[in-house]
C-alpha positions as CSV (number, residue, x, y, z in Angstrom):
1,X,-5.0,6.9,-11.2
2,X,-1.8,8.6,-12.4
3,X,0.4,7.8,-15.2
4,X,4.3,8.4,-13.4
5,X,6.5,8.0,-17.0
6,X,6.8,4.2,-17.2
7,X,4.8,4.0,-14.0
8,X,0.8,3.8,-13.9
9,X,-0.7,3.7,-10.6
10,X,-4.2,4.1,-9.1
11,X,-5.2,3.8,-5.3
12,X,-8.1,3.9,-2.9
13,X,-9.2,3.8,0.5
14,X,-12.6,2.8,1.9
15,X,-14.0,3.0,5.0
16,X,-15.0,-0.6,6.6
17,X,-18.5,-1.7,7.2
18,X,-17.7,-1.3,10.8
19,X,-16.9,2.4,10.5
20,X,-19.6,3.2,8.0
21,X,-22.1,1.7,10.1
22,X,-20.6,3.9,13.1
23,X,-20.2,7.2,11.2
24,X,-16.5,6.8,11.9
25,X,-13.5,7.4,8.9
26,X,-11.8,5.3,7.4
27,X,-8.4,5.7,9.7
28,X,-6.0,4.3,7.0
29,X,-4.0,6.7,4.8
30,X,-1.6,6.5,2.0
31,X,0.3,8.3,-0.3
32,X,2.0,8.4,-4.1
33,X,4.8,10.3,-5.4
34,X,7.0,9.7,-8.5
35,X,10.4,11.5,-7.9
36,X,12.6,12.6,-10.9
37,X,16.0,12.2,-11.7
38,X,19.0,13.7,-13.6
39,X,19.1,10.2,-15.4
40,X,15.2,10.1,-16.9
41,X,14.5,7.1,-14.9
42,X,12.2,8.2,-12.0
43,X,11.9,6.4,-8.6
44,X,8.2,5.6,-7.2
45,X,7.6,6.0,-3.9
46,X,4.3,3.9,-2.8
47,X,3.1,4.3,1.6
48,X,0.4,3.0,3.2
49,X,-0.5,3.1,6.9
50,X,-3.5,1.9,9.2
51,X,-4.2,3.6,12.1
52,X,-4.8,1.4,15.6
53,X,-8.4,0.8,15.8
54,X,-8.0,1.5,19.8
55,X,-6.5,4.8,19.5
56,X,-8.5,8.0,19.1
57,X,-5.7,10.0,16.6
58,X,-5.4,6.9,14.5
59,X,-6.6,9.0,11.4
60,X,-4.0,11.4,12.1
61,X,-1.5,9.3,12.8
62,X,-1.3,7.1,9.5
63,X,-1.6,10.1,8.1
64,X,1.5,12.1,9.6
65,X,3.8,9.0,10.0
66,X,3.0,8.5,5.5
67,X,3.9,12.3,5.0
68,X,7.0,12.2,7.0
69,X,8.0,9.1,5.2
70,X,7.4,10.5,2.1
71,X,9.4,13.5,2.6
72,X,12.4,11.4,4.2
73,X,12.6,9.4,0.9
74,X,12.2,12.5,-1.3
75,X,15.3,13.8,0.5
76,X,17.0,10.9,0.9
77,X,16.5,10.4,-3.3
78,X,18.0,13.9,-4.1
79,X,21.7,12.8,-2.9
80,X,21.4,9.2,-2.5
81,X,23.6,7.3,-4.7
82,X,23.8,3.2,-5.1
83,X,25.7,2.5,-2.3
84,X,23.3,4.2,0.0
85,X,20.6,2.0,-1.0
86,X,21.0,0.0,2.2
87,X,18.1,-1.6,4.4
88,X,19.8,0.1,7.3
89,X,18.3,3.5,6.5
90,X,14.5,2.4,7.6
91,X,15.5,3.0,11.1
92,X,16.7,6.4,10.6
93,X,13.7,7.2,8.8
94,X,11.6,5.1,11.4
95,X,13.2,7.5,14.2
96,X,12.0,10.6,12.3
97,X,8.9,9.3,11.6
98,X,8.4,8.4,15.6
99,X,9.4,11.9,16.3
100,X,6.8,13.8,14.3
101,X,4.3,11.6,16.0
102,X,5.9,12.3,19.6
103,X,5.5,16.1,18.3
104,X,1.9,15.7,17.5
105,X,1.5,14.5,20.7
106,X,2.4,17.0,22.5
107,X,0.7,19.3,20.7
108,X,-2.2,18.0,21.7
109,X,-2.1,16.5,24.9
110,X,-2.4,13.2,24.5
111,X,0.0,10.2,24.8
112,X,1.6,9.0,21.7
113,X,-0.2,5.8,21.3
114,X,-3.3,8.0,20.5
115,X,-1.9,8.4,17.0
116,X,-0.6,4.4,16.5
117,X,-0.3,3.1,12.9
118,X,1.3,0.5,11.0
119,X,3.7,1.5,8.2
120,X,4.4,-0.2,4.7
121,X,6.5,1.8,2.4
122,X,8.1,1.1,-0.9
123,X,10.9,3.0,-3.1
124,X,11.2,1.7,-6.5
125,X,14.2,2.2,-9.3
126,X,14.6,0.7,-12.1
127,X,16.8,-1.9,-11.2
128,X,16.4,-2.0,-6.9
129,X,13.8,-1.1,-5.2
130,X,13.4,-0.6,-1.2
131,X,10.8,-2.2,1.1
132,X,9.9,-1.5,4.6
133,X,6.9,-2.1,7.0
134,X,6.2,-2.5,10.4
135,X,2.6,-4.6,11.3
136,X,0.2,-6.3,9.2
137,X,-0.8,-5.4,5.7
138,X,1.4,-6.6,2.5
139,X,3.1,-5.4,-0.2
140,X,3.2,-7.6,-3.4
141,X,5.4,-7.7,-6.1
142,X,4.9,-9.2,-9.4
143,X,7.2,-9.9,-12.6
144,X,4.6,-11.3,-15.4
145,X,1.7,-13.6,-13.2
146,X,3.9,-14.8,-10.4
147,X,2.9,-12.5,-7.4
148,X,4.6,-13.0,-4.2
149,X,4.9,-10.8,-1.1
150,X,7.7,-9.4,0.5
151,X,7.0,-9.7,4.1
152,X,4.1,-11.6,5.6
153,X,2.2,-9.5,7.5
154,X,3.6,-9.2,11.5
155,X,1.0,-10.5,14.1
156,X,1.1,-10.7,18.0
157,X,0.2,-13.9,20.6
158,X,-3.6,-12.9,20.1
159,X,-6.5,-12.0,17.1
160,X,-5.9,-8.5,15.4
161,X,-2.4,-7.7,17.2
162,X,0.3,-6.0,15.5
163,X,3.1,-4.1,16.0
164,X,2.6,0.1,15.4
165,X,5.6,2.9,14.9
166,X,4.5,4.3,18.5
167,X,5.6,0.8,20.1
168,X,8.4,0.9,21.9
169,X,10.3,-2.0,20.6
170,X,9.3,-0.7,17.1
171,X,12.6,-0.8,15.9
172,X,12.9,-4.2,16.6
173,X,10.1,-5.4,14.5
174,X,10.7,-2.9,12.0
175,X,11.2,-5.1,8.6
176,X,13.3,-3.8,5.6
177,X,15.1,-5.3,2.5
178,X,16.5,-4.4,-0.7
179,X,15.6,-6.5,-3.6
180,X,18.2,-6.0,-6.6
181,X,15.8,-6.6,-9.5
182,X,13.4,-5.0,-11.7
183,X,10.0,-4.6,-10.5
184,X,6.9,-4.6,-12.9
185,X,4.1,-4.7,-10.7
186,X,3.7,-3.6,-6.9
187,X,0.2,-3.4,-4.3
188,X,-0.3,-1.8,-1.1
189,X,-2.6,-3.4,1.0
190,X,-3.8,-2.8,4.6
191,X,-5.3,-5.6,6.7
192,X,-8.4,-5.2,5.3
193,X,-8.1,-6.9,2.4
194,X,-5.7,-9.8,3.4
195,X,-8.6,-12.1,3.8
196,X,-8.9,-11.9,0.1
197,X,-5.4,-10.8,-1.1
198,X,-3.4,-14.0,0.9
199,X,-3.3,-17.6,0.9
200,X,-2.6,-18.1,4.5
201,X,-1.7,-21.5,4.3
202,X,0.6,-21.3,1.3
203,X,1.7,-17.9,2.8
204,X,1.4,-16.8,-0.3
205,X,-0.2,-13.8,-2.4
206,X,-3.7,-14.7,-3.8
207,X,-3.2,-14.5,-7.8
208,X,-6.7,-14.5,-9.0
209,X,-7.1,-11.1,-6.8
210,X,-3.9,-9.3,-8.0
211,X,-3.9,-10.5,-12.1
212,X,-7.4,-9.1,-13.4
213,X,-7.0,-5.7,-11.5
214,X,-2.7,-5.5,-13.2
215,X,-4.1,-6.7,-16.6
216,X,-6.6,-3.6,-16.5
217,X,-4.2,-1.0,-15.1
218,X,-1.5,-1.9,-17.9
219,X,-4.3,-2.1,-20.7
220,X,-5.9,1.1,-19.7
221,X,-5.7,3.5,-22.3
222,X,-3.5,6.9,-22.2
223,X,-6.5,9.1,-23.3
224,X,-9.2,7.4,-20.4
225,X,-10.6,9.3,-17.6
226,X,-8.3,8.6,-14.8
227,X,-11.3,9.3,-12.1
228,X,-13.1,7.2,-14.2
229,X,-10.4,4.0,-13.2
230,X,-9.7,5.5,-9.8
231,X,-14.0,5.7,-9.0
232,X,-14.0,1.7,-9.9
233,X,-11.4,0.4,-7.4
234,X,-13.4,2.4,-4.8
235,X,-16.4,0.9,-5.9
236,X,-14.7,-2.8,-6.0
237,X,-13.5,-1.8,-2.3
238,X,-16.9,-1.0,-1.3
239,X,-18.7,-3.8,-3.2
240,X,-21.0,-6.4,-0.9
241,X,-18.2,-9.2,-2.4
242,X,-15.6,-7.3,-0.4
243,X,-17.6,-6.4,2.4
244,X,-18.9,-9.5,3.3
245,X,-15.3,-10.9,3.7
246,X,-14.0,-8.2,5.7
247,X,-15.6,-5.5,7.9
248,X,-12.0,-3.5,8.4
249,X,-11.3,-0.4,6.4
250,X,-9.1,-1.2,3.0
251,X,-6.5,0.6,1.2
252,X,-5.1,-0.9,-2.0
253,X,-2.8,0.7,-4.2
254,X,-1.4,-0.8,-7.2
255,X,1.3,0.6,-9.5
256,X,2.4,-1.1,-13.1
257,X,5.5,-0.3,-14.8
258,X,4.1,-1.8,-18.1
259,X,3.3,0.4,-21.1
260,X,-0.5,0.3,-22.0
261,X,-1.6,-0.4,-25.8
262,X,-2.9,2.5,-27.3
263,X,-5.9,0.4,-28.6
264,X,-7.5,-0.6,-25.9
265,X,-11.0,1.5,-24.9
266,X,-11.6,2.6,-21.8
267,X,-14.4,0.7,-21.7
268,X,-12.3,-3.0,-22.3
269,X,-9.7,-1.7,-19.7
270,X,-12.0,-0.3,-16.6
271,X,-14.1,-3.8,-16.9
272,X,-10.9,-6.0,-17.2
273,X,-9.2,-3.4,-13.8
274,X,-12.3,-3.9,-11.7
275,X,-14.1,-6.8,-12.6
276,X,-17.5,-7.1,-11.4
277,X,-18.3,-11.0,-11.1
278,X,-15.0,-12.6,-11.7
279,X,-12.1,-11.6,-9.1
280,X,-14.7,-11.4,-6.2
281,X,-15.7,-15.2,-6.6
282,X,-11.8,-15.9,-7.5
283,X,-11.0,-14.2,-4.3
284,X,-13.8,-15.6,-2.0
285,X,-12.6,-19.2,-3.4
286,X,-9.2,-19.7,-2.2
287,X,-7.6,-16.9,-0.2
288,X,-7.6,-18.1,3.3
């Protein structure tokens, strides 16, 4: 967990019960960066990316194609003024992105798709705030308790298919908007936690999984062990309520722009971020 100015965020990511029985690693990655600016109000930049199951650089790959990201929207930041906030520049950065992968490649040897990965990424302002992603996962945005996401996750024809950066056609299915508003409240989630995160039938986010875990992260105290807060989502991740829902690695990450109460223990706030009992049955209940 970090606390980013007016930004509090803390993120994890857990290796499936698949890959843990296997001895294999987790192949998602992610990444969190607060970038500063002239005017004191500082622009979060939140990535996630989970590497194809079937290719042997996954690992790698989510974890180049969120560090190239990253550094496209640090530099894009340090000149970018409101006009430029267009959904038009996810394809330039898409095209980068594709190259460092096509790179790593040939470093090595081995065809691009080796290093496949879907891509979510998410630049927040104060009052706008970028999204982009290309394959499954979510992002979810919340303003008070109404969560909602802002792409459903892409799937192909069959079970488990997506679309990755390497595709071919991944400019095609590359999804981007720009929502003029001000965000509170913002998760990252790889496919592994959509069984409990989504409503399929709704098509909508799962509340009872986002609230408890945004009510903790805003009540959590200034002074409280940040790898204290950090050590209980990965706990939650890894918890048999989780794993018996999904077997897939998981990646959350979960940023809140409110300011915490300087009462609250660390105690109250840990127990109310990663509840124990509650949330797991909430989520097992009615996401689906």
């Amino acid at each position: 967990m970090n606390h980013h100015g007016a930004w509090r965020t803390v993120h994890a990511s857990i290796p499936g019960v698949a890959h843990q029985t296997s001895g294999l690693e987790c192949q998602d990655a992610c990444a969190v960066h607060q970038v500063e600016r002239p005017d004191d109000n500082p622009v979060l930049v939140l990535i996630a990316a989970d590497g194809a199951g079937s290719a042997v650089q996954s690992r790698t790959g989510a974890e180049q194609a969120c560090q190239a990201l990253l550094a496209e929207c640090v530099s894009w930041l340090a000149t970018a003024t409101d006009e430029d906030w267009q959904p038009a520049i996810a394809a330039s950065w898409l095209h980068t992105i594709q190259a460092a992968l096509v790179q790593q490649a040939v470093d090595t040897g081995l065809p691009v798709r080796e290093f496949a990965c879907t891509l979510m990424g998410a630049i927040v302002a104060g009052n706008r705030a970028l999204f982009l992603q290309i394959g499954d996962g979510a992002i979810v945005i919340g303003t008070e308790d109404n969560y909602r996401p802002v792409f459903w996750p892409q799937s192909g024809q069959y079970l488990n298919e997506t679309w990755f950066v390497t595709d071919p056609n991944a400019t095609n299915c590359l999804e981007c908007t720009l929502l003029t508003e001000s965000i509170t409240e913002i998760a990252l989630l790889t496919d592994g936690l959509q069984p409990l995160a989504l409503h399929y039938q709704s098509r909508q986010a799962h509340e009872p999984f986002f609230r408890p875990m945004f009510q903790g992260l805003r009540g959590y105290p200034k002074d409280g062990c940040l790898m204290t807060l950090t050590h209980a989502l990965e706990q939650f991740l890894d918890s048999p309520a989780v794993n018996q829902r999904t077997h897939d690695d998981k990646t959350l990450i979960l940023a809140s722009r409110m300011i915490a109460p300087e009462t609250a223990s660390a105690t109250q706030a840990e127990k109310a971020c990663m509840p124990t009992t509650g949330l797991q049955e909430d989520a097992g209940d009615e996401a689906v």
